[in-house]
DOSE-821463 format. One record per atom (N, C-alpha, C): residue number from 0; atom name; x, y, z. Coordinates in steps of 0.001 Angstrom, whole numbers, m for minus. Layout:
BEGIN
[roti NUM, CA, [X, Y, Z]]
...
END
This chain:
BEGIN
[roti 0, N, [m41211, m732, 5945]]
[roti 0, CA, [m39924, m778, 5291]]
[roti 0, C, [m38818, m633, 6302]]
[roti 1, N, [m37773, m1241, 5926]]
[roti 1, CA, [m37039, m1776, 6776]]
[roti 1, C, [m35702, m320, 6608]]
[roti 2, N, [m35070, 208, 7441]]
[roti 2, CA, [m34294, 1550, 7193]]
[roti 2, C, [m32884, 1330, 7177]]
[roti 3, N, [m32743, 17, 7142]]
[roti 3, CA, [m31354, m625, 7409]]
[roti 3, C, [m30967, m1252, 5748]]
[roti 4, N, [m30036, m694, 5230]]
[roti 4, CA, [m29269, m237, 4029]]
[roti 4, C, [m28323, m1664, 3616]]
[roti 5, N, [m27716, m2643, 2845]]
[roti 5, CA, [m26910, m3302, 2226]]
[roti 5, C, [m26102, m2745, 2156]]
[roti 6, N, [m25975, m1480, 1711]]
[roti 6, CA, [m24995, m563, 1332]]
[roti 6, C, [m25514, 880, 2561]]
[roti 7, N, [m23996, 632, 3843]]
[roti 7, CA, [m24019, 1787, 4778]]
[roti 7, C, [m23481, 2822, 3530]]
[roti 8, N, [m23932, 4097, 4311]]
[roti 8, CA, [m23439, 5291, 4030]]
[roti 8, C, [m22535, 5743, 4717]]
[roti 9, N, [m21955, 4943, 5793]]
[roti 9, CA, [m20710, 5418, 6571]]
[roti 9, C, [m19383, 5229, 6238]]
[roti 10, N, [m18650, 6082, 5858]]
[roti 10, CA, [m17565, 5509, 4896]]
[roti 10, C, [m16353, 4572, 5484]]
[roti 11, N, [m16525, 4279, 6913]]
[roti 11, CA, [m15741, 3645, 7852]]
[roti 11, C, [m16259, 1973, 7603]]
[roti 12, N, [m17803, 2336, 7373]]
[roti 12, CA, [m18063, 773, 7413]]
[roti 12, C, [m17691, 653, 6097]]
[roti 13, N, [m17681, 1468, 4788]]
[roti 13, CA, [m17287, 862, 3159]]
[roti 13, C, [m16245, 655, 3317]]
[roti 14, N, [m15084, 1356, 4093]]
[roti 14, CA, [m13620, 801, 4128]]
[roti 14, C, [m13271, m730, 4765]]
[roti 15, N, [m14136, m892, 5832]]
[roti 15, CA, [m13768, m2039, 6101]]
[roti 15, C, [m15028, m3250, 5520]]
[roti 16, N, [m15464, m2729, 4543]]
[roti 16, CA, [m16097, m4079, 4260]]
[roti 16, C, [m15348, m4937, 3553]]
[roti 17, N, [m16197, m6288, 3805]]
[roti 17, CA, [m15481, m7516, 3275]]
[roti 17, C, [m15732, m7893, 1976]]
[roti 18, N, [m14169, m8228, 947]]
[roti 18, CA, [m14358, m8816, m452]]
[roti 18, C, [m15760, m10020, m574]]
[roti 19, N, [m16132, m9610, m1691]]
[roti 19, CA, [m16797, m11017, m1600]]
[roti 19, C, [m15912, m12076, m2554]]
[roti 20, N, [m15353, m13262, m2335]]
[roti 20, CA, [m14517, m14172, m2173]]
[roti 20, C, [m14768, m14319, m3815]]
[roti 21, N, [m15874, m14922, m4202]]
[roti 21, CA, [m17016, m15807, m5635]]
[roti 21, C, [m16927, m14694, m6300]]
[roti 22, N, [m16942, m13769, m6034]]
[roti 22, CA, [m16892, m12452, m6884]]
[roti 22, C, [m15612, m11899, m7666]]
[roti 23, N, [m14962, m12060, m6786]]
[roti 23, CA, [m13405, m11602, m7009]]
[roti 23, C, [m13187, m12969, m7693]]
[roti 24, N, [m13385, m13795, m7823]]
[roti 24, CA, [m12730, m15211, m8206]]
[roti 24, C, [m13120, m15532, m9582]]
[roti 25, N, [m14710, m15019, m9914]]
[roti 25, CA, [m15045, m15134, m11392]]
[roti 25, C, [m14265, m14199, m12082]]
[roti 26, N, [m14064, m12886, m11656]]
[roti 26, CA, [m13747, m11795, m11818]]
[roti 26, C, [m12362, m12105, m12402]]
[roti 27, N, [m11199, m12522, m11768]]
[roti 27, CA, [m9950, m12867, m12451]]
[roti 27, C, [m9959, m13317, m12911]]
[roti 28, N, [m10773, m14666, m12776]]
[roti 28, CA, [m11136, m16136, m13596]]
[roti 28, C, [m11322, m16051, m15409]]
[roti 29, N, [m12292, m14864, m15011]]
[roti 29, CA, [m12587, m14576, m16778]]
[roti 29, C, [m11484, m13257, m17378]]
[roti 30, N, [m10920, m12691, m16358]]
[roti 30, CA, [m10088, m12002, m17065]]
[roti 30, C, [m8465, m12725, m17519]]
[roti 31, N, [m8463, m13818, m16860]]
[roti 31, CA, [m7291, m14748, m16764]]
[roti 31, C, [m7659, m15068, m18005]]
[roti 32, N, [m8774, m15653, m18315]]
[roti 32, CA, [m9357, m16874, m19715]]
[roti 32, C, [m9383, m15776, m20749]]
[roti 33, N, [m9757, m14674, m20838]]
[roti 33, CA, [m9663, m13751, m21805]]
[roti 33, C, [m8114, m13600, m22524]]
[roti 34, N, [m7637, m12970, m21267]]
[roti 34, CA, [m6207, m12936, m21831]]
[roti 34, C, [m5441, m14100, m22255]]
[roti 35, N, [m5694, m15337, m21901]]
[roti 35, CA, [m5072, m16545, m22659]]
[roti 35, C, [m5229, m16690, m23374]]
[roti 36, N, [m6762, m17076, m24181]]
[roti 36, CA, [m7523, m16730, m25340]]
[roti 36, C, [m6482, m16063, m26171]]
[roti 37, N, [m6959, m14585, m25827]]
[roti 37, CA, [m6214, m13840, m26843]]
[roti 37, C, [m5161, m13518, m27445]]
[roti 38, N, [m4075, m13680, m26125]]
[roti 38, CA, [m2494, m14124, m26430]]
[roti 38, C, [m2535, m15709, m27481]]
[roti 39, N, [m3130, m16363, m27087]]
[roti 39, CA, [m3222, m17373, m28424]]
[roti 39, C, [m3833, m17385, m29836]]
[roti 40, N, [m4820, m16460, m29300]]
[roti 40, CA, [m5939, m16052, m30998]]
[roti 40, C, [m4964, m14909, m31824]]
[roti 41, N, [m4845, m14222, m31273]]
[roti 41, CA, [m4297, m13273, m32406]]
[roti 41, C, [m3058, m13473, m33202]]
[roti 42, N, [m2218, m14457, m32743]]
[roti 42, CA, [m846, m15047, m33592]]
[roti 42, C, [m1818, m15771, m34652]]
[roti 43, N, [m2513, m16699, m34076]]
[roti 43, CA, [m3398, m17536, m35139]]
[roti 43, C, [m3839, m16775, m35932]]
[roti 44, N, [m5021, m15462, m35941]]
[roti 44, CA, [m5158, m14684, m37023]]
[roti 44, C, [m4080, m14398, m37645]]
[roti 45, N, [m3334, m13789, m37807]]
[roti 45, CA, [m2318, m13067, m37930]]
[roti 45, C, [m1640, m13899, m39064]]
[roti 46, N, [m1899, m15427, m38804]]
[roti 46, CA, [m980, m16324, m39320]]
[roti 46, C, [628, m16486, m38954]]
[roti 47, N, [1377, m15412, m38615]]
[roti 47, CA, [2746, m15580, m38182]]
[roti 47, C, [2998, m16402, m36724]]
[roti 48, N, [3474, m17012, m36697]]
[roti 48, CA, [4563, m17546, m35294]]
[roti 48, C, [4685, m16603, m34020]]
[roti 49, N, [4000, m17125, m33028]]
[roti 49, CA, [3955, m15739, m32212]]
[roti 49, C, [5156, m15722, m31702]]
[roti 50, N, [5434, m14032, m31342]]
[roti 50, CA, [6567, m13741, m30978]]
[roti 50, C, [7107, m14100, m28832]]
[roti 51, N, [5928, m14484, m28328]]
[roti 51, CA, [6448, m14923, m26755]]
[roti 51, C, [6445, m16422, m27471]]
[roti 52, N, [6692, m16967, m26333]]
[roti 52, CA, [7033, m18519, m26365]]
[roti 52, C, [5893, m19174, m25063]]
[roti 53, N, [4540, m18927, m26203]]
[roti 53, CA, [3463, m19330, m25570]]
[roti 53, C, [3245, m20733, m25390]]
[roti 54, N, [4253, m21707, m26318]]
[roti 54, CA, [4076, m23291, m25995]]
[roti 54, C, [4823, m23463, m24552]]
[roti 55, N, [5176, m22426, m23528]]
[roti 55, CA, [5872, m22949, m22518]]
[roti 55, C, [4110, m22820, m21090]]
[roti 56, N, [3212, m22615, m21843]]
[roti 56, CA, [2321, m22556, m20927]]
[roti 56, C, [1797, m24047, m20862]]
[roti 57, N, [2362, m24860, m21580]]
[roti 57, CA, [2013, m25870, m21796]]
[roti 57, C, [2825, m27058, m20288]]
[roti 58, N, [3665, m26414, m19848]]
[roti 58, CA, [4201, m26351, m18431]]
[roti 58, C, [3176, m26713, m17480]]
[roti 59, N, [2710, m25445, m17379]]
[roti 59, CA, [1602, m25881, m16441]]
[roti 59, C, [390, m25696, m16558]]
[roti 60, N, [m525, m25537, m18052]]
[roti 60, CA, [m1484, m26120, m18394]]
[roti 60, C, [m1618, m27291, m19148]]
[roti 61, N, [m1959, m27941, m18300]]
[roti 61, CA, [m1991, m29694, m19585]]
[roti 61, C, [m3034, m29597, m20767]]
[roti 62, N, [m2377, m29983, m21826]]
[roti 62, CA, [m2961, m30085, m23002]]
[roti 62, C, [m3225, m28669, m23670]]
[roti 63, N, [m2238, m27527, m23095]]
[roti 63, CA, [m2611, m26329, m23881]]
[roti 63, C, [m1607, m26374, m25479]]
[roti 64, N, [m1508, m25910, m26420]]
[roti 64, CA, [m833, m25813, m27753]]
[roti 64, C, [m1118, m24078, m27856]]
[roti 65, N, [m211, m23886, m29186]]
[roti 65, CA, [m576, m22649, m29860]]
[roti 65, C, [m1374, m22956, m30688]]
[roti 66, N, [m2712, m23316, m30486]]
[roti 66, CA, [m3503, m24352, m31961]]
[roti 66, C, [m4992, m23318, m31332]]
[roti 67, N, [m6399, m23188, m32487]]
[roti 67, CA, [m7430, m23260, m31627]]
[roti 67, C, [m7897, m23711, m30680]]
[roti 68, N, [m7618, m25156, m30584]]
[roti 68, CA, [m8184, m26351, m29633]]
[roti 68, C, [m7488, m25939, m28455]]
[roti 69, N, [m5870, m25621, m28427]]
[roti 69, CA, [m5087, m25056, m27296]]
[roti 69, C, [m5641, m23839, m26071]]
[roti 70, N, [m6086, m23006, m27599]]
[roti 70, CA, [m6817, m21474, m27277]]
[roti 70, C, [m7967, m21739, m26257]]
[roti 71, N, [m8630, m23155, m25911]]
[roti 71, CA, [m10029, m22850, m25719]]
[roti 71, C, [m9499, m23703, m24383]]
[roti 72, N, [m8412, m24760, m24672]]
[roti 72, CA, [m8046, m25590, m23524]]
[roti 72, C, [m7431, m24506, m21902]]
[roti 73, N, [m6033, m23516, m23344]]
[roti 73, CA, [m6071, m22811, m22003]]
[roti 73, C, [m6563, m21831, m21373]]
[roti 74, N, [m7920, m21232, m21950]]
[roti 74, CA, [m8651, m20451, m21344]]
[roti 74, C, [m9095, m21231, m20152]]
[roti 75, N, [m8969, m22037, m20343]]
[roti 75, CA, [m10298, m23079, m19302]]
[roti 75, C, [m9485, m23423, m18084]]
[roti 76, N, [m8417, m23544, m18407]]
[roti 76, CA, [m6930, m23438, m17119]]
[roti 76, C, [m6850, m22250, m16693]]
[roti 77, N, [m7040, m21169, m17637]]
[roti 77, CA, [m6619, m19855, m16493]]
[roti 77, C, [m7643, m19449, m15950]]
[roti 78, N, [m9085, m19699, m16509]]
[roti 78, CA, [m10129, m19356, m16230]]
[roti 78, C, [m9909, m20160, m14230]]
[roti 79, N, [m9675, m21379, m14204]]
[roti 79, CA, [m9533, m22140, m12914]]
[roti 79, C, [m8673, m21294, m12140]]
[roti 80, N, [m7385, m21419, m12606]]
[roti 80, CA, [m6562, m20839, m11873]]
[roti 80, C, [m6647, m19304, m11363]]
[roti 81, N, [m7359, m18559, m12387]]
[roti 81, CA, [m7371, m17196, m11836]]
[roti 81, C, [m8654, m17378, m10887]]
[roti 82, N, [m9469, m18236, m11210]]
[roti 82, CA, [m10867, m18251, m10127]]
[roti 82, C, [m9667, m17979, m8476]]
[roti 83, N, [m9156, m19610, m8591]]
[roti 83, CA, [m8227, m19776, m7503]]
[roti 83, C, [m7486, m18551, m7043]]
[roti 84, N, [m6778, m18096, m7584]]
[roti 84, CA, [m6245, m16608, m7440]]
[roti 84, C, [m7069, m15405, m6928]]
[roti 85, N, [m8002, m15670, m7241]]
[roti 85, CA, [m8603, m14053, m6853]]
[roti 85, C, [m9739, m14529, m5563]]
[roti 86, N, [m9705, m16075, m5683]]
[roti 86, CA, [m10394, m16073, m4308]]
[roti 86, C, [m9914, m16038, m2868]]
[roti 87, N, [m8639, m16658, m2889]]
[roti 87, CA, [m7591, m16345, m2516]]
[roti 87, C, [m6958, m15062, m1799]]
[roti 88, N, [m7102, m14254, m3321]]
[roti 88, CA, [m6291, m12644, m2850]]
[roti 88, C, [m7725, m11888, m1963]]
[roti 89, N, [m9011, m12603, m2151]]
[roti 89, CA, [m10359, m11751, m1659]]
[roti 89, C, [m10185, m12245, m173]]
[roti 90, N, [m9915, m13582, 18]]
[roti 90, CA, [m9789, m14383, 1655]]
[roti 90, C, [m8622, m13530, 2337]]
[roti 91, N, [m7452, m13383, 1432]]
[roti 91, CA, [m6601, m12568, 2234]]
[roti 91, C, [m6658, m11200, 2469]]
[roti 92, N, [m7484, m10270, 1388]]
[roti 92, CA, [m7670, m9057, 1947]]
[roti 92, C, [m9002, m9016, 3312]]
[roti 93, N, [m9885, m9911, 3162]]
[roti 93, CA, [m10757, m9952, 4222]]
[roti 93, C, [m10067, m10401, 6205]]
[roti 94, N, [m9211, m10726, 5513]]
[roti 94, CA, [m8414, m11656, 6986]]
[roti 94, C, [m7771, m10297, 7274]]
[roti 95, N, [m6924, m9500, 6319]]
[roti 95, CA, [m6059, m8723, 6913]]
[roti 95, C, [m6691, m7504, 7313]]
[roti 96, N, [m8147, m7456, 6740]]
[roti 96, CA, [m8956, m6747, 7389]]
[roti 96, C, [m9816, m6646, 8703]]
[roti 97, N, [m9412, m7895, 8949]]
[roti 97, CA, [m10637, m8448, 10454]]
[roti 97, C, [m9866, m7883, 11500]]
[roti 98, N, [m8501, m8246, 10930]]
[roti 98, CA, [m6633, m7830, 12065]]
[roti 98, C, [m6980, m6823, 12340]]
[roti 99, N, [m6895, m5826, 11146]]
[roti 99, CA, [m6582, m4464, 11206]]
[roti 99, C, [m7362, m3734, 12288]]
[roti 100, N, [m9071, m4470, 12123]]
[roti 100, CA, [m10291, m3593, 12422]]
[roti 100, C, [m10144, m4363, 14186]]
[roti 101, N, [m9764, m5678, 14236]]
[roti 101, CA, [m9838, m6052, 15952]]
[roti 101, C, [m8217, m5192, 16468]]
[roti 102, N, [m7344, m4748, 15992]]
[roti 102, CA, [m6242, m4074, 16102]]
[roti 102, C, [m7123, m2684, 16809]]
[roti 103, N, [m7391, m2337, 15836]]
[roti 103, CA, [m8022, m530, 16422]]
[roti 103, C, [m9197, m1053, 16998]]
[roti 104, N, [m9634, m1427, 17040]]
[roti 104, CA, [m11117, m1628, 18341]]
[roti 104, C, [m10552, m1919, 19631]]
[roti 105, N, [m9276, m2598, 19564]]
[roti 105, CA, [m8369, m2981, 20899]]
[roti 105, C, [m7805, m1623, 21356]]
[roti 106, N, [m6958, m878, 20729]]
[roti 106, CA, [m6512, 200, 20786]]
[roti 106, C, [m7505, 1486, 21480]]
[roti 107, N, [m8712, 1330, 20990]]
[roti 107, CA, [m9670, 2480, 21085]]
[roti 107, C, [m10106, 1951, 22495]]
[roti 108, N, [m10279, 423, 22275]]
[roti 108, CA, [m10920, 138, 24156]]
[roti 108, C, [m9580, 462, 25339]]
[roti 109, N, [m8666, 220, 25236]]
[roti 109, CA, [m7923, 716, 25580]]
[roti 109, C, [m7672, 1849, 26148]]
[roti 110, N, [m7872, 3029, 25282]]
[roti 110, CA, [m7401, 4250, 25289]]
[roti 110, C, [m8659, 4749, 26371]]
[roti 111, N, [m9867, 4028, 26186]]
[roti 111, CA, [m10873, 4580, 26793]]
[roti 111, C, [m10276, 4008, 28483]]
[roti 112, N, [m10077, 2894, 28588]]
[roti 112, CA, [m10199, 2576, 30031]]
[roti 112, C, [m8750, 2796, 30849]]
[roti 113, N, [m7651, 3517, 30323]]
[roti 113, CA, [m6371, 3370, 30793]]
[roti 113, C, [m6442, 4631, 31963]]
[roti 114, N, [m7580, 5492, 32310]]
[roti 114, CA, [m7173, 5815, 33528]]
[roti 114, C, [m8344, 5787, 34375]]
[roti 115, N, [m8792, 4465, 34317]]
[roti 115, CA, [m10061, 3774, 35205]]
[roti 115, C, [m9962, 4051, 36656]]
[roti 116, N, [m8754, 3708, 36747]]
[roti 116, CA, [m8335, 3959, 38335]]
[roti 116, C, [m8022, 5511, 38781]]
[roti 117, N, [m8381, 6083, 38163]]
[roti 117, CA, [m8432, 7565, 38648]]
[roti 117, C, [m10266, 8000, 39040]]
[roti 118, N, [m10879, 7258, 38904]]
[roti 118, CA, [m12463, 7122, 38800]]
[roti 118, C, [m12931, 6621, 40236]]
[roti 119, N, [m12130, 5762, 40716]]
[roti 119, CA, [m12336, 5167, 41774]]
[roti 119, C, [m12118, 5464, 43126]]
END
């Protein structure tokens, strides 16, 4: 058996680990499609006229309505778009993490060799 872990126990390596991109992306994806969904389903139950002015999503989802058929169209748009979004926000927290971590590894090599010439 192999003693080497998926998951370190060092809390330096959990801080700098990396988003996983597909993860974070379903992750908004379906919470995006949920909440569209539902901002459209529940006026429909309800029967009354909803009170936002949800036909303006129709902007920039094509073919969304305040209708069922709308409800399922624009889940399926935010479901995309939030994929896009959160894969996105996972690429950019991983990038600003690579900075951060070659930032202090520079710093630390540094600090080690700045009085080399006193050695010599």
């Amino acid at each position: 058996m192999s003693t080497h872990s998926a998951y370190p126990d060092d809390p330096i390596a959990l801080a700098f680990a990396p988003a996983h991109k597909s993860a974070m992306g379903v992750a908004v994806g379906l919470a995006a499609a949920a909440c569209c969904f539902l901002l459209t389903a529940v006026p429909l139950l309800r029967g009354h006229p909803p009170e936002l002015q949800l036909g303006l999503l129709a902007n920039y989802f094509t073919g969304y309505e305040v209708t069922w058929g709308g409800a399922v169209i624009g889940a399926a748009w935010a479901a995309f778009t939030g994929f896009v979004m959160g894969w996105f926000l996972a690429f950019l927290h991983n990038a600003l993490m690579a900075f951060k971590l070659l930032v202090l590894t520079a710093r630390a090599e540094f600090a080690q060799t700045r009085d080399f010439m006193d050695h010599i």
